[in-house]
N, C-alpha and C positions, 0 to 999 in steps of 0.2 A: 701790365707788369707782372713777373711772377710773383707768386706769393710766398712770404717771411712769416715763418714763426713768428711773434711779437709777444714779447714778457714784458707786461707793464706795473711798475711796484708803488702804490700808495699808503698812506700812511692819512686817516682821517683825524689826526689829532695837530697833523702839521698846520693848519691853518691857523689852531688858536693859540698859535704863541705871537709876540710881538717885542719887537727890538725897541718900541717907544713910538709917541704920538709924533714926536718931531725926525725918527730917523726916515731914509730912503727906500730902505730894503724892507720888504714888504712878505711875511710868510706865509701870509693869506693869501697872492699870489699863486700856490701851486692850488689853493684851496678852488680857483676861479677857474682854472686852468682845468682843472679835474670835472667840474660842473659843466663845462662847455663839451669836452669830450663826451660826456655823458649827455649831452643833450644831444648831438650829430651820431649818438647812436653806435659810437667806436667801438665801447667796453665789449661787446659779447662776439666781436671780431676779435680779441685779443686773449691773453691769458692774464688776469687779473689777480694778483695778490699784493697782500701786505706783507710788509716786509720785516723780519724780526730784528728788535734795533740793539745796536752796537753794542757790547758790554767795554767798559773800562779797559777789560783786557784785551779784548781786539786792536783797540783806537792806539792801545802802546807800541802795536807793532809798527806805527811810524813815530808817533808823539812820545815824549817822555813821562814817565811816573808821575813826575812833582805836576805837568802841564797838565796831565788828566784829572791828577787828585785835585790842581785847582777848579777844575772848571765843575768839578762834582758836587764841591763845596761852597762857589761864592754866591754869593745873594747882590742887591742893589748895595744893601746896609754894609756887607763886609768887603767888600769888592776893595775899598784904599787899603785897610789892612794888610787882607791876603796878594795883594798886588804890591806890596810896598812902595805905596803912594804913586801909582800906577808907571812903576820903572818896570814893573816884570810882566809877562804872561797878555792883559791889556793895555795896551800905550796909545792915548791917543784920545779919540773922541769916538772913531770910527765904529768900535766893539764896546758897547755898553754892556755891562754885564746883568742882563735884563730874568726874570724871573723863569725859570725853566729853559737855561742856556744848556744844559747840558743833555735833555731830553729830546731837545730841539734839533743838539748834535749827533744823538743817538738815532733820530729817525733818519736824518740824510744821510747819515756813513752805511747805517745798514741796509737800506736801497740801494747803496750802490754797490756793497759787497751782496750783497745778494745777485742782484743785476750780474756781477763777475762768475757768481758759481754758476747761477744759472745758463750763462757763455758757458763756462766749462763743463757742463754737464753735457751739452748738446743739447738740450730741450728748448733751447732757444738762438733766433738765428740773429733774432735784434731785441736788444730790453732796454727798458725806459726806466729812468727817475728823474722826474724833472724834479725832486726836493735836493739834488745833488747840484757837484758841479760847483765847490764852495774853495776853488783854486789858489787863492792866496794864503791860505792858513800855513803857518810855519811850522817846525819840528816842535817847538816849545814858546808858539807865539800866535797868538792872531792879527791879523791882520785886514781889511779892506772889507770887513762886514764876514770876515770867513773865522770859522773857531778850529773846525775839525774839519783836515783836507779829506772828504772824503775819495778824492780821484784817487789821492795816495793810494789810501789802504785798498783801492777796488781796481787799479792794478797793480799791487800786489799781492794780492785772491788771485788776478787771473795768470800771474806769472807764478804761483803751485803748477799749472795745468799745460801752460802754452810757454816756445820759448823767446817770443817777441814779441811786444807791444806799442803801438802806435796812438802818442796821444795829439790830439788834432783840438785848438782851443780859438775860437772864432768870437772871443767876448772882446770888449773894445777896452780892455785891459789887459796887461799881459800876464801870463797863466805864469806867475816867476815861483809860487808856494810849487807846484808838481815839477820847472824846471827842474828847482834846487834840489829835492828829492832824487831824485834820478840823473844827477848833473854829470855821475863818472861814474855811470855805466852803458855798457850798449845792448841791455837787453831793453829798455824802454828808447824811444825814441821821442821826443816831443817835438812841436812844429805850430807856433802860435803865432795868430795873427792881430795885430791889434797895433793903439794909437801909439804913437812914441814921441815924447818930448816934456814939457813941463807938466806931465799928465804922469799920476800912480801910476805903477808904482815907481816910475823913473828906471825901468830897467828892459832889458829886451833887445838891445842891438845886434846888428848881424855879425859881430865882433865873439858875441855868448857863443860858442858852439860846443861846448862840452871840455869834460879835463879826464885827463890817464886814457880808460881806456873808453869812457865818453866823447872823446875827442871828434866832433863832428856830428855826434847824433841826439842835438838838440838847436832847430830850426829856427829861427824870427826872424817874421818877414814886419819891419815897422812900417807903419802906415801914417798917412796926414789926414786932415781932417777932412770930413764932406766926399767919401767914398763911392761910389754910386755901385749899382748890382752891374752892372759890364764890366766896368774897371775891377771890383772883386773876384769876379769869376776870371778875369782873366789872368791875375797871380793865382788865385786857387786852383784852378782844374791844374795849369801843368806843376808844380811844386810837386802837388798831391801823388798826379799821376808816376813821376820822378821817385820819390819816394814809395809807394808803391811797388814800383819796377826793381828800386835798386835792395830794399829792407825789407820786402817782403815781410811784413807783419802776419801773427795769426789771429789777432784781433785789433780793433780798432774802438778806441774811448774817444769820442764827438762829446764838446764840452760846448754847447748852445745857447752861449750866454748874448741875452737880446738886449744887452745894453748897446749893442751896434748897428738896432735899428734905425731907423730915421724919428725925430721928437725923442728919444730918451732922456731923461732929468738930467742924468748925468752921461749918459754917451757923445758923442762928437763925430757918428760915419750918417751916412746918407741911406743904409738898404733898406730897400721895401721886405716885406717878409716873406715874396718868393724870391728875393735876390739872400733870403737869408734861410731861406729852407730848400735851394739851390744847394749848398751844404752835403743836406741829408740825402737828399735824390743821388748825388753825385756818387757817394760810400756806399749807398745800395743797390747801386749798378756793378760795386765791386766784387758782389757775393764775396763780403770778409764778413766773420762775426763781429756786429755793432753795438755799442752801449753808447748809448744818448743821454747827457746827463744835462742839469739846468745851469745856473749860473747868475750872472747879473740878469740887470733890467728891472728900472725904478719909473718907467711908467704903465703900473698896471696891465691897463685892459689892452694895450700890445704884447706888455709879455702872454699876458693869454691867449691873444690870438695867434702869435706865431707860433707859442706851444701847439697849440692844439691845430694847428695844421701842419705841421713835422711830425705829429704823431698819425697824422690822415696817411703822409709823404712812408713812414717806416712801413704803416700798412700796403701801402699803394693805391688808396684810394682818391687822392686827391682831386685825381680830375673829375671826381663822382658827384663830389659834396658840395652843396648849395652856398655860394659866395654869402649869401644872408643870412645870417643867426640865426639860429632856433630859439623860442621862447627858453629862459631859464633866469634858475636864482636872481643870475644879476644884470642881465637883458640890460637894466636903463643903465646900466656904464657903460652902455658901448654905444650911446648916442652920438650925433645924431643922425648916422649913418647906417647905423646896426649892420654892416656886412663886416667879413672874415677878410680884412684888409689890414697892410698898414702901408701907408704912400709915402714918398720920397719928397722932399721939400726944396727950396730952391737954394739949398747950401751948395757954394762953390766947391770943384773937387780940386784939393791940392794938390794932389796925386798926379793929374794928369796935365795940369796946369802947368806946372814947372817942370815936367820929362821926370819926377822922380821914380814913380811905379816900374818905370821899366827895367832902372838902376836896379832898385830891390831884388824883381823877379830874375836879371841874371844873374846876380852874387848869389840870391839862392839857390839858383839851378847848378853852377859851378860847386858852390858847397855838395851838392848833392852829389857830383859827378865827382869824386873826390874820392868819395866810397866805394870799392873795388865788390864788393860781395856782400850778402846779407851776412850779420854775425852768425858764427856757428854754434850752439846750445850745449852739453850736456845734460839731460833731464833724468830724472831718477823720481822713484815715489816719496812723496813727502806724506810723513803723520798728520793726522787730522785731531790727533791728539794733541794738545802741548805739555812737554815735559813738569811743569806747573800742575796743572789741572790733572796728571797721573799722581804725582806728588803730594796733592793735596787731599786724595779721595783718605787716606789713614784719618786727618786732623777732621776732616768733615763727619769723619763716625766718633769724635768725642777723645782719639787720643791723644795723651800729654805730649807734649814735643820735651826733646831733649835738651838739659840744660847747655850744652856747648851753643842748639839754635837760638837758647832766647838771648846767650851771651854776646853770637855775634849778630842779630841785627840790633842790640844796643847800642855795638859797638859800630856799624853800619851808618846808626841814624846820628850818633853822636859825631862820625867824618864827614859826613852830609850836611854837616851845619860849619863846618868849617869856610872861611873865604877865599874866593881866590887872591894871589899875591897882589894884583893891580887889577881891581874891576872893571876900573875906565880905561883900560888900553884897548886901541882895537886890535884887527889880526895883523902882522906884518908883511910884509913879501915874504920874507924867508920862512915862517906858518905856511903860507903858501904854499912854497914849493917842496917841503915835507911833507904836506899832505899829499900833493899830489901822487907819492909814491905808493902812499896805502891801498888798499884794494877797495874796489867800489864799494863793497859790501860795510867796508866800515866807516865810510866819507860820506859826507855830504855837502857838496861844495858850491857856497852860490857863489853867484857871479862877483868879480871883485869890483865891479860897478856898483853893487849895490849897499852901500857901507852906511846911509840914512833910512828915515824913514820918511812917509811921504802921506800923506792924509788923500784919501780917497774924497774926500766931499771937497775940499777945498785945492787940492793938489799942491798945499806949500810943504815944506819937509819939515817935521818938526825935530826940536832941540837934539843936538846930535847927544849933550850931554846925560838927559834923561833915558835916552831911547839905545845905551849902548848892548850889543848882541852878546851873546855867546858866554856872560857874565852872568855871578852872582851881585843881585843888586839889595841894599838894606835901605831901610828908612834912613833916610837923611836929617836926622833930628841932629847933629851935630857931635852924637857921639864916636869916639876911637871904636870902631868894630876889632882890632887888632887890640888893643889893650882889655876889651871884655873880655874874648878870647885865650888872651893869656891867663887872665887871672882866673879864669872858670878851669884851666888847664892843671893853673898850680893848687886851687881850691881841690880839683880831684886826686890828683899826688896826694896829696895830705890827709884827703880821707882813708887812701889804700895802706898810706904810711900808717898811720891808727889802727885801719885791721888789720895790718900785719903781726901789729903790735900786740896787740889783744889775744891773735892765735898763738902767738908765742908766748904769751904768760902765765894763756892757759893750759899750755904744755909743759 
């Protein structure tokens, strides 16, 4: 094979965080992953860095203000507080708000914005972070063991630079946090493959295909359970190919999530781990610029190993390296076999059982053929400064700001605690179809299938009433949040009434 540049970004502190003794998701995992590369001798074939992590200010260019400030600030201890008794921000059981969540979030986003500049530099032909890849996370929500999307923000680093992007999501969950993100518009393109039916996040039908001017360019291909690597490859290579041909991307985001292996805790397909690093072989035959990020996968010592042979696959050494483990760290977890395997079990495939796979693959290829041309770009230089941070350099040297600014972000924070008219309503059709008219740039529209929520460990949906979207949500102690509000309204009248009063008698 020829040889790829390879940019591979670590972060030696990612290992020692933990979601809790009883959760699935495991962030020790890249820690395994990283040791075994390092044993087979990768590192000094690659370009090796760490990666500088997220600031606040980054993460807002998808996530909201209040979503960030939360996660900066909650602890175990304040987590019901600042969550207002877990209606807002974490719902659920799934995202514990576990000690160093937000550092945790800072090292996978900026792995993977980094991973994007480094594409846009050109210094690299393919870049790695397996601590990425955390696809469910919402605009102002988490979701599925995800806090901060990083795919979001690391294609949009690479859309400063490029004017098409292609995201490719092969975890046995459906990739709906980056859908919704990119739902109406057609610079990003998305294309996910995974389980569908009473399985999280209950969303992903070939029905989803994008709104306005997204219209068509966001792919699901749903799958049944017990998938085997012939039947995968044989929806992936042509979709892929299709797409491809017809969108010509100028990069390409591979989200490698190995919850689709065969034995995952919580996966449901059947691939051995060359039916799933099949994958990466395939996009690197495409000479496209590639980012390979992590994702699911809650049994250990297979996520490690099919990390760490997709990372052999980006170099192209694969057929070099010894199927048998090298001695390291954690050697005895990969008893009692010790080889670089992971094998297929004797799960029936639905798939091909019932003729459905074939169904799927031609509604997507028709979707595909649908598309008359690749979209056309206008691209101009964007600042690398943000208006902010020009802004801010006066107050960083010590000067006073002016009374009109402290005046109006009082007045700012004091509308920002106001409620919306009906919290518990959801969105209507007619919301809908309003939105659709907005420009992509200021929408973000998930799919109207998706109006619950769905528990990732258990797959039941919980309470529609707690878990409403798009809402300001208060503790539910029983109090009138509308008569607080009025009376804190006419309490301030009354104070201004008074200084009014004052300055006139002192005049």
């Amino acid at each position: 094979m020829s040889r790829r540049r390879v940019a591979y970004y670590y972060d030696p502190d990612v290992g020692a965080y933990t979601f809790g003794y009883n959760q699935y998701l495991k962030p020790h995992r890249v820690k395994i992953t990283h040791d075994l590369i390092s044993a087979y001798d990768m590192l000094d074939k690659m370009h090796v860095l760490k990666p500088a992590r997220s600031s606040a200010e980054t993460m807002t260019s998808f996530h909201t203000d209040e979503y960030v400030q939360f996660l900066s600030r909650v602890t175990p201890e304040t987590a019901a507080k600042l969550s207002f008794n877990g209606t807002r921000f974490l719902v659920g059981d799934d995202n514990p708000p576990f000690e160093g969540v937000f550092e945790f979030s800072s090292i996978s986003a900026g792995g993977s914005i980094a991973a994007a500049q480094r594409i846009n530099s050109g210094a690299a032909d393919i870049a790695i972070n397996w601590a990425g890849g955390l696809h469910h996370a919402k605009k102002a929500e988490a979701s599925g063991f995800c806090y901060i999307n990083d795919i979001v923000l690391g294609i949009l680093e690479l859309l400063r630079d490029v004017p098409r992007v292609l995201y490719i999501d092969i975890d046995c969950h459906h990739g709906d946090g980056v859908e919704e993100a990119f739902y109406t518009t057609d610079r990003v393109m998305t294309c996910s493959f995974h389980k569908y039916g009473s399985y999280f996040p209950g969303t992903g039908t070939q029905e989803d295909q994008g709104r306005g001017e997204g219209k068509g360019y966001a792919v699901n291909v749903p799958l049944k359970d017990g998938i085997t690597d012939d039947a995968f490859q044989s929806v992936f290579e042509p979709v892929i190919a299709k797409i491809l041909e017809v969108y010509r991307p100028s990069a390409v985001v591979l989200q490698c999530g190995a919850d689709s292996l065969a034995g995952d805790k919580l996966g449901c397909f059947n691939l051995t781990m060359h039916g799933h690093a099949h994958c990466v072989q395939f996009l690197r035959q495409q000479n496209v610029p590639l980012v390979l990020l992590g994702g699911g996968g809650y049994t250990v010592k297979n996520v490690a190993r099919a990390w760490t042979y997709e990372t052999a696959c980006a170099l192209g050494i694969e057929d070099t390296i010894d199927p048998l483990l090298p001695y390291n760290e954690y050697f005895d977890w990969f008893g009692p076999r010790f080889r670089l395997e992971v094998v297929s079990s004797n799960m029936d495939d639905l798939n091909v059982k019932d003729g459905s796979l074939e169904i799927v693959r031609q509604k997507a290829l028709e979707q595909l053929s649908e598309l008359n041309a690749a979209p056309s770009v206008g691209m101009q230089d964007v600042p690398r400064e943000s208006v902010g941070t020009h802004l801010r350099r006066g107050l960083d040297r010590g000067e006073a700001r002016d009374d009109i600014d402290v005046r109006l972000a009082q007045h700012v924070r004091y509308v920002s605690r106001l409620p919306t008219s009906d919290p518990t309503s959801d969105e209507s059709d007619e919301d809908d179809s309003s939105e659709s008219e907005l420009p992509s740039s200021t929408t973000s529209r998930r799919p109207r299938s998706n109006k619950r929520l769905m528990s990732i460990v258990t797959n039941q949906y919980l309470d529609a009433q707690a878990t409403a979207r798009g809402t300001r949500q208060f503790f539910h102690s029983g109090m009138d949040v509308d008569e607080f509000f009025r009376a804190a309204a006419k309490e301030r009248e009354e104070v201004l009434r008074h200084a009014s009063q004052d300055r006139m008698l002192r005049v």
